[in-house]
N, CA, C and O of each residue as an XYZ file, in Angstrom:
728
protein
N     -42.528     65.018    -73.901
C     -41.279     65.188    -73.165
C     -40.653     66.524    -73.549
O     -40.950     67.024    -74.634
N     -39.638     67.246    -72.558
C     -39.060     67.801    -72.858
C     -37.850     68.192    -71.958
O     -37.960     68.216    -70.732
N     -36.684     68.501    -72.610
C     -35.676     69.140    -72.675
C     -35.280     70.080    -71.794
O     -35.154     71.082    -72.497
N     -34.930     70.453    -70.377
C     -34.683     71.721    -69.696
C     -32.593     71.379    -69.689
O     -31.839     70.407    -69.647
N     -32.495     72.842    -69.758
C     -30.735     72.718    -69.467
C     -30.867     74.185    -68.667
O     -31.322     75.267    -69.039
N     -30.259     73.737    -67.377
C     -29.813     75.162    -66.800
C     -28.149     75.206    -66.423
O     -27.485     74.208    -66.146
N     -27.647     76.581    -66.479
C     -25.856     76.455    -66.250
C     -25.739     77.520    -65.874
O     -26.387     78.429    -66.393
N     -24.870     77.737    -64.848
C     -24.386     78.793    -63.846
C     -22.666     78.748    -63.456
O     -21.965     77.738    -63.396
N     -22.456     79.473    -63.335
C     -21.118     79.732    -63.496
C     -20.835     80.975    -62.352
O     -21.590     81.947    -62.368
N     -19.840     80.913    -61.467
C     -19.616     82.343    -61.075
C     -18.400     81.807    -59.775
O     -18.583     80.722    -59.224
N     -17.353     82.574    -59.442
C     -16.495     82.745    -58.526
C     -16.788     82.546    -57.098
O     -16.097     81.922    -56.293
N     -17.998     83.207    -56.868
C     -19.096     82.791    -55.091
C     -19.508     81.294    -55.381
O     -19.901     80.847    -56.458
N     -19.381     80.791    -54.500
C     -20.529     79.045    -54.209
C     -21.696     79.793    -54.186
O     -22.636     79.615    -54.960
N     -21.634     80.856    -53.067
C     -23.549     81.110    -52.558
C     -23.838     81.645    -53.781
O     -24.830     81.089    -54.254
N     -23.135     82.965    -54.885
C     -24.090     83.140    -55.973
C     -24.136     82.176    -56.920
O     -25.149     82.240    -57.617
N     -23.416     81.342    -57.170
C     -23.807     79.996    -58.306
C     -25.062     79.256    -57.596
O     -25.877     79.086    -58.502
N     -25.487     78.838    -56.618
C     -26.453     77.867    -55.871
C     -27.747     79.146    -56.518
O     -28.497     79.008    -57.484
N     -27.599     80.574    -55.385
C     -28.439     81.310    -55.709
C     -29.256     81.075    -57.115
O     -30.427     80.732    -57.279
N     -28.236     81.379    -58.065
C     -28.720     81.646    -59.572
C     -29.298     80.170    -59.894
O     -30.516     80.022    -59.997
N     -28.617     79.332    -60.014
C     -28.920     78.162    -60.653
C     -30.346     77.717    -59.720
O     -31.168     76.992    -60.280
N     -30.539     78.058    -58.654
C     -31.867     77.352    -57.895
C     -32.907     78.706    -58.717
O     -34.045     78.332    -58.999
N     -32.654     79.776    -58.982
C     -33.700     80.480    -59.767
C     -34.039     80.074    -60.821
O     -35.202     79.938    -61.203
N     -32.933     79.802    -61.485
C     -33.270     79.063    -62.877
C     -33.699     78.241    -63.145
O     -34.338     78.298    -64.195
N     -33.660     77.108    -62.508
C     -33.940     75.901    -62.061
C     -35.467     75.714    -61.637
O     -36.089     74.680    -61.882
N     -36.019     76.837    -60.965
C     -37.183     76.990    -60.471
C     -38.563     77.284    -61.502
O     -39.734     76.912    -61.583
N     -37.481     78.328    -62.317
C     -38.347     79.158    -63.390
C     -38.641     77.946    -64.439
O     -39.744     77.460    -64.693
N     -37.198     77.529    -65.061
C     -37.518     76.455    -66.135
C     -38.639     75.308    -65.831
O     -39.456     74.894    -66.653
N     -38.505     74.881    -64.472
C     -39.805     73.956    -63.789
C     -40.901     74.136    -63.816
O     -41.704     73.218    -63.982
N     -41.182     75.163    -63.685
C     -42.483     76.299    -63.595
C     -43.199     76.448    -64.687
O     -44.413     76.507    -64.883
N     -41.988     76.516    -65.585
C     -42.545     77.023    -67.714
C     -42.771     75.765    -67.795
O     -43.958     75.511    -67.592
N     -41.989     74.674    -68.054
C     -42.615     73.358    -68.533
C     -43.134     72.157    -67.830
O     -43.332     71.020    -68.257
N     -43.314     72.690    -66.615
C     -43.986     71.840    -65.494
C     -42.943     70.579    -65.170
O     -41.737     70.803    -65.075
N     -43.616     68.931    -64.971
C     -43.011     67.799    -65.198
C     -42.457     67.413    -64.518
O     -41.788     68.073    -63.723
N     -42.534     65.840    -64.578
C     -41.809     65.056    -63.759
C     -40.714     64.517    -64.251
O     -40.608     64.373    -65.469
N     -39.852     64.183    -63.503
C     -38.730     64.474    -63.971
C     -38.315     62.886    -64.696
O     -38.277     61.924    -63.929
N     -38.098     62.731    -65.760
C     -37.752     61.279    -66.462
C     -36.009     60.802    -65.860
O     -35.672     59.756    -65.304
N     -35.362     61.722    -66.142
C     -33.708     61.405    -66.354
C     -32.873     62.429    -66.125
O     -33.274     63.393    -66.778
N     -32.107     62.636    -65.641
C     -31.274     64.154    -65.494
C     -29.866     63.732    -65.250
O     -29.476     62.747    -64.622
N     -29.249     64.550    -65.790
C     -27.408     64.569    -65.665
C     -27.030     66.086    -64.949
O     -27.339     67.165    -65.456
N     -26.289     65.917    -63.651
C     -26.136     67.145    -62.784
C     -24.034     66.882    -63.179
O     -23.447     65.807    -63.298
N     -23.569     67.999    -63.255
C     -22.761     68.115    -63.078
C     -22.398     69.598    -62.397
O     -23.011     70.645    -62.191
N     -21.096     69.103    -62.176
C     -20.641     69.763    -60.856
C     -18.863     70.011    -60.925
O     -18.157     69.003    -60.911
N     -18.335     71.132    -60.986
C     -16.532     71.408    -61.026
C     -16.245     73.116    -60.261
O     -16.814     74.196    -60.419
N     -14.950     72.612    -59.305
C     -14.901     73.937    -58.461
C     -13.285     74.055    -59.970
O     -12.907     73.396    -60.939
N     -12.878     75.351    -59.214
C     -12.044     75.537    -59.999
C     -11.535     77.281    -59.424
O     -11.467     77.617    -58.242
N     -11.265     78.081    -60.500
C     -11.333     79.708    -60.062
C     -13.128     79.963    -60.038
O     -13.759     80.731    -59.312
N     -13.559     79.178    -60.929
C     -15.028     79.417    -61.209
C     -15.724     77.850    -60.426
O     -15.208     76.781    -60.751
N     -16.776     77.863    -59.516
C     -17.628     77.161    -59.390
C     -18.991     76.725    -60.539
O     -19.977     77.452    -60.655
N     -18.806     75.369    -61.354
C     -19.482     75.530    -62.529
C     -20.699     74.954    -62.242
O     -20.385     74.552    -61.121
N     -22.086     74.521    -62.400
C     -23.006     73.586    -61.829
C     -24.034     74.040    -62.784
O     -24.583     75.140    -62.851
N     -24.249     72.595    -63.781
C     -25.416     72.526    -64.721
C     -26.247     71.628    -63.825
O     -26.130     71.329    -62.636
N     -27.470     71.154    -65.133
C     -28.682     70.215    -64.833
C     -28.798     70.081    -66.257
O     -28.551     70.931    -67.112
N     -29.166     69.016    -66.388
C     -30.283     68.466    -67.917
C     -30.829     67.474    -67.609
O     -30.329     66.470    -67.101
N     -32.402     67.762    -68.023
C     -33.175     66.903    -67.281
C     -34.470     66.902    -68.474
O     -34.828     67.848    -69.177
N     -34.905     65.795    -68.439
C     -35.555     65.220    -69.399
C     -37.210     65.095    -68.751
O     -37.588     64.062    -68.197
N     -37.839     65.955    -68.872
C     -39.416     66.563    -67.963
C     -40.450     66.307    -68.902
O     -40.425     66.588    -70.100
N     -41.508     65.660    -68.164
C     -42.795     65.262    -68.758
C     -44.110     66.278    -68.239
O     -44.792     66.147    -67.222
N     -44.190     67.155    -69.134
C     -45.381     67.873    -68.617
C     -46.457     67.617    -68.226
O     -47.166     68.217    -67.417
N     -46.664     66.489    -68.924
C     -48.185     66.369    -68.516
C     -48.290     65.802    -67.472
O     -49.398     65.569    -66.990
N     -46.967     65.391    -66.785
C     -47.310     65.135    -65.097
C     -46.694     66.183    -63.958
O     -46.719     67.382    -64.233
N     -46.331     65.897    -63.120
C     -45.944     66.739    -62.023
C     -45.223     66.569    -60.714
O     -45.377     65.396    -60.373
N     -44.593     67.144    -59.943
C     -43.781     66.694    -58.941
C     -42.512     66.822    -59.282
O     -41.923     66.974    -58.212
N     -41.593     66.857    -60.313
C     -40.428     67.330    -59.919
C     -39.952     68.586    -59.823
O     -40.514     69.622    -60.177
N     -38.651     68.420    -59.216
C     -37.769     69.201    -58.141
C     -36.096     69.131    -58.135
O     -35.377     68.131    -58.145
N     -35.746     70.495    -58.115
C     -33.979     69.907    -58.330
C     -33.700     71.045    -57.426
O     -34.148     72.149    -57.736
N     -32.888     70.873    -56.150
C     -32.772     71.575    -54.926
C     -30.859     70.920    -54.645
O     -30.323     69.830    -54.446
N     -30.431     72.320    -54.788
C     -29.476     72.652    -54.518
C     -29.098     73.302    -52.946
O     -29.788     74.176    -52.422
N     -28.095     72.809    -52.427
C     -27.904     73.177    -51.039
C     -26.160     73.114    -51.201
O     -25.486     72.367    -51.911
N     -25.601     74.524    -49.973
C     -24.102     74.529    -49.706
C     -23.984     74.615    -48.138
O     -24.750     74.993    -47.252
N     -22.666     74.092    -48.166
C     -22.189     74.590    -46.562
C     -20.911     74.318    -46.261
O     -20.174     73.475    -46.772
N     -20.600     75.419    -45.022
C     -18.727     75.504    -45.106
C     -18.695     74.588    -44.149
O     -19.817     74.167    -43.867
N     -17.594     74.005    -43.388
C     -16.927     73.624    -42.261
C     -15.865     73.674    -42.439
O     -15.341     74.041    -43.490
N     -15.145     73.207    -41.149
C     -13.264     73.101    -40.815
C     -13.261     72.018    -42.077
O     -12.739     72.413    -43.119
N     -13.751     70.829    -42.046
C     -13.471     69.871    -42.832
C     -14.536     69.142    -43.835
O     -15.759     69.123    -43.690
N     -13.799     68.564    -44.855
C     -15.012     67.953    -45.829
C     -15.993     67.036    -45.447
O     -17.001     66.860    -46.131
N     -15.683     66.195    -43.976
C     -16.505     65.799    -43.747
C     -17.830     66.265    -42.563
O     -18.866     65.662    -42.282
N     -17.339     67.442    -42.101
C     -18.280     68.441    -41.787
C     -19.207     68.903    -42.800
O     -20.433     68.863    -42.701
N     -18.487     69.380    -43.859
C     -19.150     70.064    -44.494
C     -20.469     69.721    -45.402
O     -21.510     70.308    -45.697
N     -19.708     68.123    -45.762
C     -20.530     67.184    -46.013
C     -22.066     67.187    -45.300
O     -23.168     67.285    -45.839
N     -21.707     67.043    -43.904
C     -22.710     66.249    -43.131
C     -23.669     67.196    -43.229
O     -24.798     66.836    -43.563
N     -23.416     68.486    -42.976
C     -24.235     69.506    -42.683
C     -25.200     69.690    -44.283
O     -26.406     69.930    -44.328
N     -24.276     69.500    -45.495
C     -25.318     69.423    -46.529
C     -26.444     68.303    -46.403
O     -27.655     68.513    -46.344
N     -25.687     66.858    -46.367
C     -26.809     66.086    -46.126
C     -27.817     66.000    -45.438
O     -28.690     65.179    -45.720
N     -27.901     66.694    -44.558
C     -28.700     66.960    -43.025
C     -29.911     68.030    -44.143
O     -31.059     67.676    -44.412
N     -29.475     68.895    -44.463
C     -30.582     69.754    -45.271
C     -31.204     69.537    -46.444
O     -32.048     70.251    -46.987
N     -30.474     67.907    -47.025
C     -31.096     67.501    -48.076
C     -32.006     66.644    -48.006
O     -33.012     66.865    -48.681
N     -31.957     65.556    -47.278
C     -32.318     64.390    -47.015
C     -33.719     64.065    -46.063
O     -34.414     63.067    -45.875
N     -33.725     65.501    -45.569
C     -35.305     65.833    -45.209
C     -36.583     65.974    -46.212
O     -37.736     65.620    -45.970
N     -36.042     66.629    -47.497
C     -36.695     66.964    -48.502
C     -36.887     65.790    -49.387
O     -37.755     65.550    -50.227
N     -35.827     65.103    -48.973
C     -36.298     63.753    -50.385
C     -36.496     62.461    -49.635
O     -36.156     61.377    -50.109
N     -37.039     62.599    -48.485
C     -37.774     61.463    -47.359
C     -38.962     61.146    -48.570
O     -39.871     61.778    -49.107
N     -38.442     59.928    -48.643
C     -40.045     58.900    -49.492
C     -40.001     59.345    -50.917
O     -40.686     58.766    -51.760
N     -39.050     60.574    -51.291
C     -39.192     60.921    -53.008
C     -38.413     59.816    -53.779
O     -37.630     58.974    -53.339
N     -38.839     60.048    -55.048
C     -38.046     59.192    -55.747
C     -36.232     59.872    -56.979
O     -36.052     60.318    -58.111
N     -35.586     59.605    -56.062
C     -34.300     60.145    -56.664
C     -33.671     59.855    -57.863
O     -32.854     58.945    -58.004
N     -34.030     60.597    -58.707
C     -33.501     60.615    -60.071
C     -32.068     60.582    -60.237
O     -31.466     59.599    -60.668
N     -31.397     61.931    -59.805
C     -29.818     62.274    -60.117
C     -28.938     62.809    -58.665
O     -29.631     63.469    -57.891
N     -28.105     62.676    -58.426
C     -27.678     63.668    -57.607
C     -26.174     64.044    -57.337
O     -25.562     62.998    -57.552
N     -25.475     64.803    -57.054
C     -24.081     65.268    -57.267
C     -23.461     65.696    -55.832
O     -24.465     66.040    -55.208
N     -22.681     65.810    -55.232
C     -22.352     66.037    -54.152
C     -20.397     66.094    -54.167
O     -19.589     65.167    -54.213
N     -20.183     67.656    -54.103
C     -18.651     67.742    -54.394
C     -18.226     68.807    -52.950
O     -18.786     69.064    -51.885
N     -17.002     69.196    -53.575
C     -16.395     70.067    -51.962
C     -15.418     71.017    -52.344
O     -14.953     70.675    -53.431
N     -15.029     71.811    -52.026
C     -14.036     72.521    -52.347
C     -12.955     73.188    -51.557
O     -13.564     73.593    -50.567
N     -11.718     73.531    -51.426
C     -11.137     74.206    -49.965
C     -10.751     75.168    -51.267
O     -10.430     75.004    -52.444
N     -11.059     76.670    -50.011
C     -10.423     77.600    -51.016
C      -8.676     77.349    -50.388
O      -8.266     76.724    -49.410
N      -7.972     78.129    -51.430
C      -6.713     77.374    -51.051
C      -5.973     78.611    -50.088
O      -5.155     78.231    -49.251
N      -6.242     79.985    -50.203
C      -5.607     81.238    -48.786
C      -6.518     81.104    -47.589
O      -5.864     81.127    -46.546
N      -7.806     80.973    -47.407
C      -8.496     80.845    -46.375
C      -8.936     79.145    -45.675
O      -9.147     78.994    -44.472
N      -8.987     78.353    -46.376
C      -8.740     77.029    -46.234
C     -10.228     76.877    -45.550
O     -10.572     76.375    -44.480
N     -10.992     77.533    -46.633
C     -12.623     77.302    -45.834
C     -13.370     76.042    -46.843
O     -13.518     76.306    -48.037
N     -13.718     75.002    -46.439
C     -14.417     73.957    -46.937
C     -15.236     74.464    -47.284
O     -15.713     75.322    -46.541
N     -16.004     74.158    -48.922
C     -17.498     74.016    -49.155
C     -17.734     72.545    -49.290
O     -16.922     71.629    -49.159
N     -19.095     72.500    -49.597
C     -19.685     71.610    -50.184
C     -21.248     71.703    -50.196
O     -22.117     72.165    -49.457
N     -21.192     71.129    -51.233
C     -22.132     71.318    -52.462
C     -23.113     70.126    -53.336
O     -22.852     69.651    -54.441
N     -24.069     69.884    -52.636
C     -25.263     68.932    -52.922
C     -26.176     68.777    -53.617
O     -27.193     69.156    -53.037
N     -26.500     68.157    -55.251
C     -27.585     68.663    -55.703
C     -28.083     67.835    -55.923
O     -27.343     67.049    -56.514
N     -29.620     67.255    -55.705
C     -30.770     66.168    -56.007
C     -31.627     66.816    -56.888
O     -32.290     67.787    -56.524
N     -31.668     66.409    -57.902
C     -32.653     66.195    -58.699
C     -34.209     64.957    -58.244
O     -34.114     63.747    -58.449
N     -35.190     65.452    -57.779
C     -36.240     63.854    -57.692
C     -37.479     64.150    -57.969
O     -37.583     65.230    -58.549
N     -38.521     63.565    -57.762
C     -39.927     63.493    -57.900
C     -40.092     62.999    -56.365
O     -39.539     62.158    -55.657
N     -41.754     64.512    -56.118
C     -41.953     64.220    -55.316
C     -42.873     62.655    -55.024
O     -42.807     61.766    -55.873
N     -43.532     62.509    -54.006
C     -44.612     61.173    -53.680
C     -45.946     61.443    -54.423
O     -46.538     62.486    -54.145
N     -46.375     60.758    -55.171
C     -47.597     60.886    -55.413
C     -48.542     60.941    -54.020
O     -48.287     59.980    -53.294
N     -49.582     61.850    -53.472
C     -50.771     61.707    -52.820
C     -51.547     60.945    -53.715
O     -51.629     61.147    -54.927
N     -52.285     59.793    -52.878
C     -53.521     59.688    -53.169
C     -54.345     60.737    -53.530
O     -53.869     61.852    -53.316
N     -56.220     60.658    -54.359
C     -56.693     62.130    -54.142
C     -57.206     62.513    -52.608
O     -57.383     63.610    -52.079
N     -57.402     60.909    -52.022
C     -58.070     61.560    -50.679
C     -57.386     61.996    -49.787
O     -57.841     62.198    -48.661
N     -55.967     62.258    -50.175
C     -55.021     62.953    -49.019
C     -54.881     64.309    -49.599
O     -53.993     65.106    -49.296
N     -55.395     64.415    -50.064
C     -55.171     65.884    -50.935
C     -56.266     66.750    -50.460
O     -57.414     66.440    -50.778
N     -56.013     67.990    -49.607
C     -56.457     68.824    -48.670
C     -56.979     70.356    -49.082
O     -57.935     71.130    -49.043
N     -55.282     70.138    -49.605
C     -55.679     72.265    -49.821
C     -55.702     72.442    -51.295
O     -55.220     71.691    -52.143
N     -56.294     73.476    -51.447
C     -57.633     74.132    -52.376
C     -56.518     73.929    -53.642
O     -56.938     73.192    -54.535
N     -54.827     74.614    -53.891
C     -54.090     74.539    -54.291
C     -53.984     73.164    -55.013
O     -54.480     73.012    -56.129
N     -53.473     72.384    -54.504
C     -53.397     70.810    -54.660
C     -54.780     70.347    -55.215
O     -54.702     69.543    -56.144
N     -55.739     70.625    -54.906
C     -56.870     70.022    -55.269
C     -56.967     70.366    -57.125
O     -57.385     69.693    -58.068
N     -56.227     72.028    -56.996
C     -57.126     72.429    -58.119
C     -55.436     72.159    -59.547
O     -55.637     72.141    -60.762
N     -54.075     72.005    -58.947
C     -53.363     71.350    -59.410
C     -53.746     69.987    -60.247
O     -53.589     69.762    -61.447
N     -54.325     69.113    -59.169
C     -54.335     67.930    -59.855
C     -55.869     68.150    -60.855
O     -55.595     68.718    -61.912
N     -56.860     67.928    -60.762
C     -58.033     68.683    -61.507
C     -57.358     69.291    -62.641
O     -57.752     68.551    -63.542
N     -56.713     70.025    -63.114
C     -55.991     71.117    -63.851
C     -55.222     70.059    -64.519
O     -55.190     70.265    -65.733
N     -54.518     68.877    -64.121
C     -54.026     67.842    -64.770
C     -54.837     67.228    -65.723
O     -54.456     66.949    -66.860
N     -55.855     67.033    -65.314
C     -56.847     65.753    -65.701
C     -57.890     66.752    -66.825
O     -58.109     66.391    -67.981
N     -58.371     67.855    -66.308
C     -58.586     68.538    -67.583
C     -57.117     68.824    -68.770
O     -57.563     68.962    -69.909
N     -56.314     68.880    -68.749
C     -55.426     68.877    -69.781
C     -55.396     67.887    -70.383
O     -55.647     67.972    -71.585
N     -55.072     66.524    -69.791
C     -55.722     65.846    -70.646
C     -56.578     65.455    -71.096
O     -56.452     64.395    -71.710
N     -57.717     66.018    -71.035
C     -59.041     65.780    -72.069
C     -59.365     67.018    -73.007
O     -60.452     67.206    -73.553
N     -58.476     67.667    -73.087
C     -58.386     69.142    -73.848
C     -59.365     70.221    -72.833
O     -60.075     70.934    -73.544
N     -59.479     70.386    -71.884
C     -59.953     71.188    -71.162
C     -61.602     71.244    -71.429
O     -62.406     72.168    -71.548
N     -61.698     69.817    -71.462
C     -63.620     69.843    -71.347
C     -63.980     69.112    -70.249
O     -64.134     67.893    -70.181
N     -64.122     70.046    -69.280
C     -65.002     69.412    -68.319
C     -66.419     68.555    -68.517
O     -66.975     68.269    -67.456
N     -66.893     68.231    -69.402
C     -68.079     67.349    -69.718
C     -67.310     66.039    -68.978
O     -67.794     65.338    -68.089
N     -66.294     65.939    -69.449
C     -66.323     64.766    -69.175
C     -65.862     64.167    -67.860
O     -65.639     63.020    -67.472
N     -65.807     65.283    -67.363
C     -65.490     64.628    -65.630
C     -66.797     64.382    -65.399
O     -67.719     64.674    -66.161
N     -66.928     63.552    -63.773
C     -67.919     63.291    -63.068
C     -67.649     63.642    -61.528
O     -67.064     63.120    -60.579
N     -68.510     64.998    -61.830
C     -68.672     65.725    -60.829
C     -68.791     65.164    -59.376
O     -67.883     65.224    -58.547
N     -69.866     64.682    -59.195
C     -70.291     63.954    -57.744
C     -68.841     62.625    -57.616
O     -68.927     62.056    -56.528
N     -68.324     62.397    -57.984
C     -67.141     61.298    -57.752
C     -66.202     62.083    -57.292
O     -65.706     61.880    -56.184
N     -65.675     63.497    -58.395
C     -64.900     63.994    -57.943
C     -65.110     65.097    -56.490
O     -64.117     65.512    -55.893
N     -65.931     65.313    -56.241
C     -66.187     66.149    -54.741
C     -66.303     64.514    -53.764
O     -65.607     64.542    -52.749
N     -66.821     63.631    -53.913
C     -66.637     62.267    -52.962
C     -64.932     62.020    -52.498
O     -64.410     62.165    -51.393
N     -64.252     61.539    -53.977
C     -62.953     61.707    -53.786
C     -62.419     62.658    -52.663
O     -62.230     62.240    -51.521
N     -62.233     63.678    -52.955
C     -62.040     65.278    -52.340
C     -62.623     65.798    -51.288
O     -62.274     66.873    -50.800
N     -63.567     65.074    -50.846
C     -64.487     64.652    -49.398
C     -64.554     67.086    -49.622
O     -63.917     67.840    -48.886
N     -65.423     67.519    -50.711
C     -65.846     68.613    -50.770
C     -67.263     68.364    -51.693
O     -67.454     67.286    -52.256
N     -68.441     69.740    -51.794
C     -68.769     69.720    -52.705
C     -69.057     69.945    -53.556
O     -68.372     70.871    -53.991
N     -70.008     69.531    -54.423
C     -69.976     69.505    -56.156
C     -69.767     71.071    -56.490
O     -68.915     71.447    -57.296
N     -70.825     72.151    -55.631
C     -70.188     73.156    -55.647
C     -69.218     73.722    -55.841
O     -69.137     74.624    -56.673
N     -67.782     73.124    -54.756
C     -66.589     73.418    -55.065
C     -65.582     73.471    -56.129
O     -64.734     74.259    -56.546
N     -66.195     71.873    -56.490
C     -65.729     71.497    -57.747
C     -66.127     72.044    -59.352
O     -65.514     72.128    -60.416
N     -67.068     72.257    -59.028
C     -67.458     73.632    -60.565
C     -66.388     74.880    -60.179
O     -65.617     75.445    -60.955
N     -66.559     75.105    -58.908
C     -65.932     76.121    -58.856
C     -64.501     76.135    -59.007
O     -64.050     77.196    -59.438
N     -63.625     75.163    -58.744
C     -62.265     74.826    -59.307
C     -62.332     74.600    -60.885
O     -61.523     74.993    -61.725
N     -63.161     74.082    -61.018
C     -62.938     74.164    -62.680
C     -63.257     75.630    -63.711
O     -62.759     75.973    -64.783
N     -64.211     76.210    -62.916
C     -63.782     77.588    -63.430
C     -62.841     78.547    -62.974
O     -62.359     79.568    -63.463
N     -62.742     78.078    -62.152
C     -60.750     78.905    -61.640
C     -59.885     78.151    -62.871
O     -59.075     79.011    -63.217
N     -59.745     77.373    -63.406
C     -58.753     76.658    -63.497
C     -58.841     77.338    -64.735
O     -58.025     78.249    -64.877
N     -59.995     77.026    -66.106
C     -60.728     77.588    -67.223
C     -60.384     79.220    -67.037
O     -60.260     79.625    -68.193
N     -60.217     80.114    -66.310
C     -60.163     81.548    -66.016
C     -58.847     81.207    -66.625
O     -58.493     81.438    -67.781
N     -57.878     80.366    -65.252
C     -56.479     80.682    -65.837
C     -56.043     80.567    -66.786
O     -55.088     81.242    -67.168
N     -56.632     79.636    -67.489
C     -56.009     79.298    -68.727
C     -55.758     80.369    -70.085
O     -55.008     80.625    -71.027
N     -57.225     80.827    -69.261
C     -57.485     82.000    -70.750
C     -56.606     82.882    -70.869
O     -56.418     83.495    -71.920
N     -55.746     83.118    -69.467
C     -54.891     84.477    -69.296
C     -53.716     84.200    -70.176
O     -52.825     85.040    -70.298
């Protein structure tokens, strides 16, 4: 397990979302993982504040923490229009955390609001699993956990699975073995 905390801070909604979805992206990226548990918080103020802490298991995969804003006349515009851009993305995921606040600035009287889900995506089966990417993702899993010895896969199962062949599959495993070394 491990530990990610990201925190953003700044006067703009769009540059706090901006930053914090970079950060957010990068920290995902370094320690991979699915996501166990997460606490999102969220406060407008002079400063728009918006953390994450989220409790990530590397050795699996699929999570995701996607931040979305939007103005309208009213909060419940503004609302709708976030949910509309969230709720596409987490069709069938499994939702860990999520935060959803609003703000009126108080001279221009422009609504935000401000949506953040933390989830895990759907597991694929392997036989729905298509592109070369994904293929060599999950593979790349399954050698990690065996310390990166391919002996012990079985080749002809795994190109059956993967409806590719055995060919391919050496050949993902030395893509995968390349990367590692870098």
């Amino acid at each position: 397990m491990r530990l990610i905390h990201v925190v953003c801070e700044s006067a703009s909604v769009e540059d706090c979302i901006k930053e914090f979805t970079s950060k957010i992206e990068s920290a995902l990226n370094a320690s991979g993982g699915y996501i166990k548990s997460a606490k999102i918080d969220l406060t407008f103020g002079a400063f728009m504040h918006l953390s994450a802490s989220l409790l990530a298991d590397p050795s699996n995969f699929g999570g995701r923490v996607v931040a979305k804003y939007s103005t309208g006349r009213s909060r419940d515009r503004a609302i709708e229009s976030v949910l509309a851009e969230i709720n596409p993305l987490i069709n069938n995921a499994e939702v860990v955390a999520f935060k959803i606040g609003t703000y009126t600035t108080p001279v221009t009287r422009k609504t935000y609001a401000v949506g953040v889900v933390a989830y895990n995506l759907p597991m694929k089966p392997a036989t729905q699993i298509t592109s070369t990417p994904d293929r060599r993702k999950l593979l790349a899993h399954v050698l990690s956990l065996f310390d990166y010895n391919p002996r012990v896969l079985n080749i002809s199962e795994l190109a059956r699975i993967f409806n590719v062949s055995r060919d391919t599959i050496y050949h993902d495993i030395q893509q995968i073995l390349k990367e590692r070394e870098k």
